[in-house]
VONULO-675981 format. One record per residue (C-alpha): residue number from 1; residue in three letters; x negated, y, z negated. Coordinates in Angstrom, 1 decimal, always signed. Layout:
N
resi; resn; c1; c2; c3
NUM; ALA; X; Y; Z
...
! end
This chain:
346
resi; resn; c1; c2; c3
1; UNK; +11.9; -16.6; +17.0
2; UNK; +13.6; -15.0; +13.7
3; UNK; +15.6; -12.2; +14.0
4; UNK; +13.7; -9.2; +14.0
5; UNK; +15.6; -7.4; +11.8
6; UNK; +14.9; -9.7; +8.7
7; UNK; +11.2; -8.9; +9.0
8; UNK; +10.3; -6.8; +6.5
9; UNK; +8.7; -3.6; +7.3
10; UNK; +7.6; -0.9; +5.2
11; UNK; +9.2; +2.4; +5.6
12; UNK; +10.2; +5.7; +3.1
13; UNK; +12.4; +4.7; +0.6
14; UNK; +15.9; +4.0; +1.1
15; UNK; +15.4; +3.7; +4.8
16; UNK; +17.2; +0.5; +6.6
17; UNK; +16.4; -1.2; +10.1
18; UNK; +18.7; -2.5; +12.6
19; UNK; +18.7; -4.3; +16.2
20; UNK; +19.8; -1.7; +18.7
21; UNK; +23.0; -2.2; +20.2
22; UNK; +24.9; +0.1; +23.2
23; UNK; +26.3; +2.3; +20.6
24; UNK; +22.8; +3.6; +20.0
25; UNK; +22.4; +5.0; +23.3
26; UNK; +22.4; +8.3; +22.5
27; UNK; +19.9; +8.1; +20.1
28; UNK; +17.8; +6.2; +21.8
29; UNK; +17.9; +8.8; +25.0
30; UNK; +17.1; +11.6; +22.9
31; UNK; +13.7; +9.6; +21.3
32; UNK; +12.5; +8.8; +25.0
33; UNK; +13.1; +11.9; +26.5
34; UNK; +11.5; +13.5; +22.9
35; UNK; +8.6; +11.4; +24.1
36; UNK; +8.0; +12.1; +27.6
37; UNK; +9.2; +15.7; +27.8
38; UNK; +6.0; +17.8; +27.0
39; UNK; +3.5; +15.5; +29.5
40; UNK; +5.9; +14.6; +32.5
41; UNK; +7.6; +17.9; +32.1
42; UNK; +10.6; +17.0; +32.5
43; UNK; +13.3; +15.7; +29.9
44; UNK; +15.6; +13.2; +32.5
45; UNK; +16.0; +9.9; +31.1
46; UNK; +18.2; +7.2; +33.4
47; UNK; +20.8; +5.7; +30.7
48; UNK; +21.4; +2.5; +32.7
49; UNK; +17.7; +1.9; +32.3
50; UNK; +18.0; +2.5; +28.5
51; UNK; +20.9; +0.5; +28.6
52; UNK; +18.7; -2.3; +30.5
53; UNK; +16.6; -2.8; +27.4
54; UNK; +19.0; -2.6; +25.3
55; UNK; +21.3; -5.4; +26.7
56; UNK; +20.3; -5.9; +30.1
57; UNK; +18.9; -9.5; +31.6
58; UNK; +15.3; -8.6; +30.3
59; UNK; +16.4; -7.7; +26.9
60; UNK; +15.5; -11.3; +25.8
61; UNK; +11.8; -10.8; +26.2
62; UNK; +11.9; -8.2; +24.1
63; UNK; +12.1; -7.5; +20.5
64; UNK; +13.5; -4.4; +19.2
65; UNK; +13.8; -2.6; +16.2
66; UNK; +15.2; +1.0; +15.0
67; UNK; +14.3; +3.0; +11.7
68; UNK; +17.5; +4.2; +10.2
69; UNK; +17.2; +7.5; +7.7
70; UNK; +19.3; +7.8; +4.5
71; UNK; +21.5; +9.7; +5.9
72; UNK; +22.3; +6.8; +8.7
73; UNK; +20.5; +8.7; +11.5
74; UNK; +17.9; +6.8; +14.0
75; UNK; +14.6; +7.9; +13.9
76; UNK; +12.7; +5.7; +15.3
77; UNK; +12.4; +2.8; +18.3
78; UNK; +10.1; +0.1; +18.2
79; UNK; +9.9; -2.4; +21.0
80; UNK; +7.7; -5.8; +21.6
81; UNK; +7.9; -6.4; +25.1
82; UNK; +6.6; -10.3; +26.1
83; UNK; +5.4; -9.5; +29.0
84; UNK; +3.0; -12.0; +30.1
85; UNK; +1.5; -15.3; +28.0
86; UNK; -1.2; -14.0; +25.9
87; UNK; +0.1; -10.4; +26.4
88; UNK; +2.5; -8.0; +24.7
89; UNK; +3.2; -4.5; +25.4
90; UNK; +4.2; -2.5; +22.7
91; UNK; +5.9; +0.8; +22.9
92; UNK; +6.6; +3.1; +19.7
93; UNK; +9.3; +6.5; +19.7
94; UNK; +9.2; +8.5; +16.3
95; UNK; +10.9; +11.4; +16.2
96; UNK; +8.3; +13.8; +15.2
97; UNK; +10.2; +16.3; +13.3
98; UNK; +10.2; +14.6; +10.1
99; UNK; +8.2; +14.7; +7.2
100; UNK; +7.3; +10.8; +7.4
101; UNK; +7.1; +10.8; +10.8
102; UNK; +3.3; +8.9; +10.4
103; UNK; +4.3; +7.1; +7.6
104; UNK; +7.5; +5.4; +9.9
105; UNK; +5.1; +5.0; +12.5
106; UNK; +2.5; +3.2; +10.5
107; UNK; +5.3; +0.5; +9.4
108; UNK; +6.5; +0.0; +12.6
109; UNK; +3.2; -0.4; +14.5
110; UNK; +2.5; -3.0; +11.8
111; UNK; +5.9; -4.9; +12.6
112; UNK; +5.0; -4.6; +16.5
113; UNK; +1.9; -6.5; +15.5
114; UNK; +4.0; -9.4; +13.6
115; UNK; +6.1; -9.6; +16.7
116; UNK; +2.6; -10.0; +19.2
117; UNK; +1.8; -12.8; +16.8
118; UNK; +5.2; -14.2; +16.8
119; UNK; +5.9; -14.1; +20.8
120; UNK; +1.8; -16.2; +21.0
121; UNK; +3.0; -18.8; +18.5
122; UNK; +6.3; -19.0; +20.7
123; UNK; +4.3; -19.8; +23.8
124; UNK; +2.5; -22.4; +21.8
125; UNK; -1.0; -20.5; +22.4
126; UNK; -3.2; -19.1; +19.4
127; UNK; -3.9; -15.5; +20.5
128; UNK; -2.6; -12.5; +22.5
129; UNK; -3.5; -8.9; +22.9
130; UNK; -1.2; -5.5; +21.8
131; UNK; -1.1; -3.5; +24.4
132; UNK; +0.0; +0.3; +24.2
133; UNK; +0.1; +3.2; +26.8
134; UNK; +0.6; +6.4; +25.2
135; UNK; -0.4; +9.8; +27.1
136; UNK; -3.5; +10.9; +27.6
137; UNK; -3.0; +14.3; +26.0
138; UNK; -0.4; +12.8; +23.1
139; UNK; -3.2; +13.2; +20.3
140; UNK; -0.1; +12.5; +17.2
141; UNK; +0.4; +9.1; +19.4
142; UNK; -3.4; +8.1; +19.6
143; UNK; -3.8; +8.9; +16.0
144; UNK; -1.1; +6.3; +15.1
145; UNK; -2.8; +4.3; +17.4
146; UNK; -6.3; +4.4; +15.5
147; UNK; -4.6; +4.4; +11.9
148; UNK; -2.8; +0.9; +13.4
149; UNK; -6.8; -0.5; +14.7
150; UNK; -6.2; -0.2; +18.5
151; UNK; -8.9; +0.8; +20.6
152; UNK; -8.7; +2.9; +23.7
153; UNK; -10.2; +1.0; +26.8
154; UNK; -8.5; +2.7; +30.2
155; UNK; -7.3; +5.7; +31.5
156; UNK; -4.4; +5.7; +34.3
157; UNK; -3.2; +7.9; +36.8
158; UNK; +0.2; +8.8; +37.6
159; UNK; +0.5; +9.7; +40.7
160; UNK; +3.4; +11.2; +43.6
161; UNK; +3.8; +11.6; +46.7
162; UNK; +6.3; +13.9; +48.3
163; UNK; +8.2; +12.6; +51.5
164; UNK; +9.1; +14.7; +54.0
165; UNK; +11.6; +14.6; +56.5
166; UNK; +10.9; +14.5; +60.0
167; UNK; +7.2; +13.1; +59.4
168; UNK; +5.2; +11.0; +61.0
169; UNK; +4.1; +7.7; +60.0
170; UNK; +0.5; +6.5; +61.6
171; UNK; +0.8; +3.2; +63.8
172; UNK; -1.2; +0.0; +62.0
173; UNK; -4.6; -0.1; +62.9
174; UNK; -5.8; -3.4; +65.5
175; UNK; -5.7; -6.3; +64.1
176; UNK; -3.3; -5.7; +61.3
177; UNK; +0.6; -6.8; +61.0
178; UNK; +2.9; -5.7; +58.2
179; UNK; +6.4; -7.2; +57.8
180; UNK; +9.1; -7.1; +54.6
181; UNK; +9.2; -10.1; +52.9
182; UNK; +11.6; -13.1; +55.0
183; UNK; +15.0; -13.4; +53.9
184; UNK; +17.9; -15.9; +54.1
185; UNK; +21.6; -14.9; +55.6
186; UNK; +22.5; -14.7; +52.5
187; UNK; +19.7; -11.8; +51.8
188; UNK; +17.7; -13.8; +49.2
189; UNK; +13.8; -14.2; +50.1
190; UNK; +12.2; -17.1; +52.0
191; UNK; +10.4; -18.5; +48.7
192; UNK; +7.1; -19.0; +51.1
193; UNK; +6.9; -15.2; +51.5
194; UNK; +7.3; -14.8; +48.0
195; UNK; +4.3; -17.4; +47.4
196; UNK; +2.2; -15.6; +49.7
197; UNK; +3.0; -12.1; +47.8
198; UNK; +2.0; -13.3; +44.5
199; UNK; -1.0; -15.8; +45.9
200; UNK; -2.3; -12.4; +47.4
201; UNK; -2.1; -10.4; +44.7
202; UNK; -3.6; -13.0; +42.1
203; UNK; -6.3; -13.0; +44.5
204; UNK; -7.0; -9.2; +45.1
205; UNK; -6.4; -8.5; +40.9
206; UNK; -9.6; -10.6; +40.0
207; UNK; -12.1; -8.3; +39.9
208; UNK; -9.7; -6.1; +38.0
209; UNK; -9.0; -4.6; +34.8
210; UNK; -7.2; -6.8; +32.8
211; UNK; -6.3; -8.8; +35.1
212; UNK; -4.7; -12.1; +33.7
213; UNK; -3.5; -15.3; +35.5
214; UNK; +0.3; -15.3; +35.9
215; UNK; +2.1; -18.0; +37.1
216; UNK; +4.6; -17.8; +40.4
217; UNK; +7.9; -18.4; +38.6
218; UNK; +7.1; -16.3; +35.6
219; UNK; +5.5; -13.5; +37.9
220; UNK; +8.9; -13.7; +40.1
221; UNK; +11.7; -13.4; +37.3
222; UNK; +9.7; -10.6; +35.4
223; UNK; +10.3; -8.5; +38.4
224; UNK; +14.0; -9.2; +39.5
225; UNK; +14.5; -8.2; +35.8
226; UNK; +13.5; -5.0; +36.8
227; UNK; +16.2; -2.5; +37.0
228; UNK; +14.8; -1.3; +40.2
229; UNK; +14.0; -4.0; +41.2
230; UNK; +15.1; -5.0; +45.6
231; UNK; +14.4; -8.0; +47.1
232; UNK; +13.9; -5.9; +50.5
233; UNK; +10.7; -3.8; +49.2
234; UNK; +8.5; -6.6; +49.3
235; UNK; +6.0; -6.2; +51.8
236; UNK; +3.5; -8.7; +53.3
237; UNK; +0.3; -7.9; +55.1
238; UNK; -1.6; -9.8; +57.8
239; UNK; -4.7; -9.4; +59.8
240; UNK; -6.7; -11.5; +62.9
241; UNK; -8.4; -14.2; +60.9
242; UNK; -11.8; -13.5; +62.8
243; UNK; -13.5; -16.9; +61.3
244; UNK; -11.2; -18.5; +64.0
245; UNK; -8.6; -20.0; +61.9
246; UNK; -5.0; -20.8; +62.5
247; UNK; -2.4; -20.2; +60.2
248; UNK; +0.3; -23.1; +59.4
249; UNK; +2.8; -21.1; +61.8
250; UNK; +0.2; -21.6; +64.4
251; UNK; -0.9; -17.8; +64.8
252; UNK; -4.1; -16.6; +64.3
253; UNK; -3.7; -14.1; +61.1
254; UNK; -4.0; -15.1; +57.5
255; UNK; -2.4; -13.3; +54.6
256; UNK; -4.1; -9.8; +53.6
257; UNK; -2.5; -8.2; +51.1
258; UNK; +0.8; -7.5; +49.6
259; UNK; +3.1; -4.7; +48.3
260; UNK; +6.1; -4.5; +45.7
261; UNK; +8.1; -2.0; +45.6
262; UNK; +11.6; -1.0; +43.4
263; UNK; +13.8; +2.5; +43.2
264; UNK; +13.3; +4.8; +41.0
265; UNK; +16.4; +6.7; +39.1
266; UNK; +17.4; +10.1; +41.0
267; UNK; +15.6; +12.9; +39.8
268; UNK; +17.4; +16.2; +38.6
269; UNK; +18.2; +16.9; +42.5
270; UNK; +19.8; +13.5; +42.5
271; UNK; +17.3; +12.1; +44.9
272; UNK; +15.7; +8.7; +44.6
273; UNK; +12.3; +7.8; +45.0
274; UNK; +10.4; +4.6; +45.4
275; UNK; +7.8; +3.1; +42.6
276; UNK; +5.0; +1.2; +44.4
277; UNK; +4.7; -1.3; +41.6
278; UNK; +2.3; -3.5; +42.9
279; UNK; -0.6; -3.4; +45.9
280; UNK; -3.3; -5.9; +46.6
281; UNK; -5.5; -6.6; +49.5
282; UNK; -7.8; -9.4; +49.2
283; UNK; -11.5; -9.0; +49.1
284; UNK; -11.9; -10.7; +53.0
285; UNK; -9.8; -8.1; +54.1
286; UNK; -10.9; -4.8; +52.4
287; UNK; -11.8; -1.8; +54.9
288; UNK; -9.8; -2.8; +57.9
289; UNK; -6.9; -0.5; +57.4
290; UNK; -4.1; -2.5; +55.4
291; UNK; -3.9; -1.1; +52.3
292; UNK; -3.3; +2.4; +54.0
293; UNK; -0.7; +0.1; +56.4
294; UNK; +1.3; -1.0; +53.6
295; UNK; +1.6; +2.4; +51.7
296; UNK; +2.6; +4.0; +55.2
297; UNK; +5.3; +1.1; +55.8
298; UNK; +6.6; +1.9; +52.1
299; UNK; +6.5; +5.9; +52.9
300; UNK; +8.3; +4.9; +56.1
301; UNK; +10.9; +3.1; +54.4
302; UNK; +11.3; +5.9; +52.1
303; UNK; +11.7; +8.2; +54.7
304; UNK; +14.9; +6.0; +56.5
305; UNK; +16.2; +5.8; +52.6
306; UNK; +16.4; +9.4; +52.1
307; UNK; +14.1; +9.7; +49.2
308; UNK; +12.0; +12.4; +48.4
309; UNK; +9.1; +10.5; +46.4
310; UNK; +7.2; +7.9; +46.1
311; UNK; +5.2; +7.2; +42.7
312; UNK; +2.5; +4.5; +41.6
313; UNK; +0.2; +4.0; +38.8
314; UNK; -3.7; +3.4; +39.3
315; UNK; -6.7; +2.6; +37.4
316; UNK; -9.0; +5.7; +37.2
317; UNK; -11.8; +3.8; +36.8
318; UNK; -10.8; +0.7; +39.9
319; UNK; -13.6; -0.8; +41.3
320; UNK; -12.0; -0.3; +44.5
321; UNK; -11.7; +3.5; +44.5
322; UNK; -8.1; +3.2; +45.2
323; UNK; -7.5; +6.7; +43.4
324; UNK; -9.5; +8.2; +46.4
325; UNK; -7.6; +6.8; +48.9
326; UNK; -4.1; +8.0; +47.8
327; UNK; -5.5; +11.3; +46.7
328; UNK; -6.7; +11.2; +50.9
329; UNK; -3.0; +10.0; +51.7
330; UNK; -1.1; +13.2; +49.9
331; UNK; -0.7; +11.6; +46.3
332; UNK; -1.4; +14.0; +43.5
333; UNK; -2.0; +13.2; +39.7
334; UNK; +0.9; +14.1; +37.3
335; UNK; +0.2; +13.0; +34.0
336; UNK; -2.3; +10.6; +33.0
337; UNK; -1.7; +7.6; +30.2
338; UNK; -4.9; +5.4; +28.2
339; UNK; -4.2; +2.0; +27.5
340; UNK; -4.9; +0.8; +24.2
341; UNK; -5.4; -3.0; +22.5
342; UNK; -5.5; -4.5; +19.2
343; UNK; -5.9; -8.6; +19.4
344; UNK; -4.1; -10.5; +17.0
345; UNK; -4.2; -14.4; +16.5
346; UNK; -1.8; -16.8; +15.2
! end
C-alpha cells in the first residue's frame, strides 16, 4: 500500500497532513477524550492504548492520518483500521472548536474511504464495507456521517456490570462444564482449545448481524494484538451431548459455546475491569444455562482479580435477546453507539 500521507486530501487552505508518530501523543489524547467525554462521561483515556495504535504490534493494519492547522497544531485523527477481509472500520476525531471543523471532517471521511478501497485491493478482493460507530446521541458525528453517504443500520449497547466483593457466584447448571482455555508449561494455549473457541463462535455468529466468515489464524492474531488482550481469559464451554455422541477425548460432551475476554485500563480509582469481548453459544445448545455459566465464570474471575467491572457490547436488536439476559444478570446500559456503512469497490 502507498504511504498514506501522499494521498491527497482536501482540507482548508494551507493546512498539511502527517503520519502520527509518539510525539503526537498528547494531541491525540486530548481528540479521543474530546470525543468520548460528553456520552461516557468521563474524560480518562489510557496512553499506552493510544500509544498501541500509534506504534504498537497492530499499528500495521491500520492507516492513519492527522490534519495539521497553519499554525502546526493537530486537529484532527483519521484512522482505517483492516480489520477483517472485506471489512474496514473507520474511526474519525475533529476537534470541534474550529470553524472548519465539517469541512476537515468531510476530507478526511473521504480519504478513509480511499484507504477501505485500498486495504480490498490489498487483499486481492473487489469490494469491502466502511464501517463507523459513532454515539448514539453524537448528532455533529452522524451528520458527517450522512454528508460522507453512510447509512445507519444498528444500534449497540454498552453495558457494565459492577463486581462486588464477597459475592456469590451461582454453581453451573447439570449438564454443563466450563473450563479456561488449555495451556502449555510454558503458558501459551493448547492450539485445539483455541480451534474450538473460534469454531464455536463462527458457529453461534451466523444468524447474526454482520456476521462475516473469519478465518482461525486471522481471527487469532487480531486478538493477541489487543492491548488487553490474556491468553488466560479464554473460556470454553461444554454440555452432555444428549444425541449420544462421544467426543474425540472419549467423554460424552461436545463443545457449547465460548468466551473471550481482555483487561480493561484502570478507571479513575485505579481499578481494572474486564471487557467480555466475545460470547457465543451454539444454536444446539441454547437455553440450557451456558451462556449465563460463562458470564458467571468471567464475573468470578473478576472477583479473584480484584476488579470492580466487567463491560461488553451487544446488539440491541440480537435475535437472541441477549440484552435481556445481562440486564437479568446486573448489567446496565451506559451509553449506546449506531453502526454505520458505506460500501466501496475497487
Amino acid at each position: 500500500m502507498s504511504d498514506q500521507s501522499e494521498t491527497p486530501v482536501a482540507l482548508p487552505d494551507d493546512w498539511t497532513t502527517k503520519v502520527p508518530d509518539l510525539d503526537d501523543l498528547p494531541a491525540l489524547l486530548r481528540l479521543r477524550a474530546a470525543d468520548k467525554t460528553p456520552f461516557e462521561g468521563s474524560d480518562n483515556v489510557d496512553s499506552d492504548v493510544i500509544a498501541g495504535e500509534v506504534a504498537g504490534a497492530a499499528s500495521w493494519t491500520r492507516q492513519q492520518l492527522l490534519a495539521v492547522d497553519p499554525a502546526g497544531d493537530v486537529r484532527a485523527w483519521a484512522i482505517a483500521h483492516d480489520r477483517a477481509a472485506g471489512r474496514t472500520l473507520v474511526y474519525l476525531y475533529v476537534d470541534r472548536t474550529i470553524d472548519q471543523a465539517a469541512e476537515v471532517a468531510a476530507g478526511l471521511y473521504a480519504w478513509l474511504e480511499e484507504q477501505g478501497r485500498a486495504m480490498a485491493e490489498f487483499r486481492g478482493i473487489t469490494e469491502s464495507h466502511l464501517d463507523a460507530s459513532p454515539f448514539a446521541d453524537d448528532t455533529v458525528q452522524r451528520e458527517w456521517l450522512a454528508d460522507a453517504q453512510f447509512t445507519n443500520k444498528r444500534t449497540w449497547l454498552h453495558m457494565s456490570r459492577p463486581v462486588v466483593p464477597g459475592e456469590d457466584v451461582p454453581a453451573l447448571r447439570d449438564g454443563v462444564t466450563i473450563h479456561p482455555v488449555e495451556t502449555h508449561e510454558n503458558g501459551l494455549p493448547v492450539a485445539v482449545d483455541l480451534q474450538t473457541v473460534h469454531h464455536t463462535l463462527e458457529e453461534s455468529f451466523q444468524d447474526h448481524f454482520n456476521s462475516y466468515r473469519e478465518s482461525f489464524p486471522e481471527f487469532v492474531q487480531r486478538l493477541r494484538e489487543e492491548p488487553g488482550h490474556r491468553w488466560d481469559h479464554w473460556w470454553l464451554a461444554y454440555v452432555d451431548n444428549t444425541d449420544g455422541e462421544v467426543d474425540p477425548d472419549g467423554e460424552a460432551q461436545v463443545p457449547a459455546g465460548s468466551l473471550v475476554a481482555s483487561v480493561l485500563p484502570a478507571n479513575a480509582a485505579g481499578v481494572e475491569g474486564t471487557y467480555v469481548e466475545y460470547i457465543g453459544v451454539n444454536r444446539h445448545a441454547r437455553g440450557r444455562g451456558v451462556a449465563k455459566g460463562l458470564l458467571h465464570a468471567v464475573i468470578g474471575d473478576a472477583l479473584e482479580r480484584g476488579r470492580d467491572r466487567v463491560c461488553l457490547e451487544v446488539d440491541a436488536d440480537s435475535p437472541t435477546g441477549a440484552d435481556g439476559l445481562y440486564k437479568s444478570m446486573g448489567w446496565v446500559t451506559d451509553y449506546i453507539t449506531e453502526s454505520w456503512h458505506k460500501d466501496v469497490t475497487v
